[in-house]
C-alpha positions as CSV (number, residue, x, y, z in Angstrom):
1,X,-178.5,244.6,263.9
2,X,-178.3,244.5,267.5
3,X,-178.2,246.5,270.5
4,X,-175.3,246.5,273.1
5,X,-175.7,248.1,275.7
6,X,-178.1,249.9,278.0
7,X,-179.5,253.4,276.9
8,X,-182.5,255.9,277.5
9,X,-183.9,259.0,275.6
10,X,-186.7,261.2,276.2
11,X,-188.7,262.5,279.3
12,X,-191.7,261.6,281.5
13,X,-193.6,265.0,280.7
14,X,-196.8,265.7,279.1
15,X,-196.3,265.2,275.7
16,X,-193.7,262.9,275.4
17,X,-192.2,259.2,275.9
18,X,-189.5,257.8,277.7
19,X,-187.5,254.7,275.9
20,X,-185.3,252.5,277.5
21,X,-183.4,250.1,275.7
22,X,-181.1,246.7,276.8
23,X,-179.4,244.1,275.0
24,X,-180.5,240.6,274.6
25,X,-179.5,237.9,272.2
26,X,-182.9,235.9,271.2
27,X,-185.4,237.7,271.4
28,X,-187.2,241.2,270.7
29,X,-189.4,242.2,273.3
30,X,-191.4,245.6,273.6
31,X,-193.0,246.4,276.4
32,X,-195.8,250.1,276.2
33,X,-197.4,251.4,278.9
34,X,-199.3,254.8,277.6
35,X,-201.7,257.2,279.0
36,X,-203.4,256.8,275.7
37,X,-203.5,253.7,275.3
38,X,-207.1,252.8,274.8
39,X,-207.3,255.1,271.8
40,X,-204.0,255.0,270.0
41,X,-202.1,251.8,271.4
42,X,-202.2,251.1,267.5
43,X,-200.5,253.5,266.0
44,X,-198.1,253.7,268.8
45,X,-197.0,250.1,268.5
46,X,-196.5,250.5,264.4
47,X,-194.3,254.1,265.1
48,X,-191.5,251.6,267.2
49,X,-191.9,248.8,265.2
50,X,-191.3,250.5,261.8
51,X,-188.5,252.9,263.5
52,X,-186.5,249.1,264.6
53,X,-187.1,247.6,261.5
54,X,-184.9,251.0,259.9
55,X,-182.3,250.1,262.1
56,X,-183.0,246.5,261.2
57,X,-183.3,245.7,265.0
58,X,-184.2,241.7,265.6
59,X,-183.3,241.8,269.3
60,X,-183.7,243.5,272.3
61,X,-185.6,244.8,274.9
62,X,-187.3,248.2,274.8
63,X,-189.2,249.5,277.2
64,X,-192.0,252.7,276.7
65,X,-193.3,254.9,279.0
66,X,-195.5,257.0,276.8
67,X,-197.2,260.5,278.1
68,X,-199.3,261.3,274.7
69,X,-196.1,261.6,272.3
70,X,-197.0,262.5,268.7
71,X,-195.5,260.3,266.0
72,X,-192.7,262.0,265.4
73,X,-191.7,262.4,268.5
74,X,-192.0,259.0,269.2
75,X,-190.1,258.0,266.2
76,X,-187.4,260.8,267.3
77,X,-187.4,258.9,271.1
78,X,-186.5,255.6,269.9
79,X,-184.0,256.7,267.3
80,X,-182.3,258.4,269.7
81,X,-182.2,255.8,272.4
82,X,-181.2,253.6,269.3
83,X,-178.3,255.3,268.6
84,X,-176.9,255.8,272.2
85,X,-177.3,252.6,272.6
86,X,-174.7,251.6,270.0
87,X,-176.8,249.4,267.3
88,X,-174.4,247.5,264.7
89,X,-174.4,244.6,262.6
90,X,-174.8,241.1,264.3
């Protein structure tokens, strides 16, 4: 699946993540920048990795701007911004 166009979901407060998502053609590329990431960079990584591979994402850009999000609301975040941003089949 792919992504085709531009989309964002989620906030810069406490507690939560911003995701912003672009198309590209070749390649999958995520880019994190957390507040916690010295101590759960990890686990963050794996949450938006397994959330693409459900929507069987293989390219992209995705951006993160993470403020301390929990799992689910990280899942939550990139669903979202997966679905605004119109992911079909290739």
């Amino acid at each position: 699946m792919k992504i085709l166009k531009n989309a964002v979901a989620g906030t810069l407060e406490s507690s939560d993540l911003f995701v912003q998502i672009e198309p590209d053609e070749n390649n999958l590329t995520l880019e994190i920048d957390s507040v916690v990431a010295n101590q759960h960079m990890d686990a963050i990584r794996a949450a938006v990795l397994e959330t693409l591979k459900e929507f069987e994402v293989s390219s992209g850009k995705i951006f993160i701007k993470d403020k301390g999000a929990l799992d689910c609301v990280i899942r939550a975040r990139v669903e979202t911004a997966l679905k605004r941003g119109g992911v079909q089949e290739s």
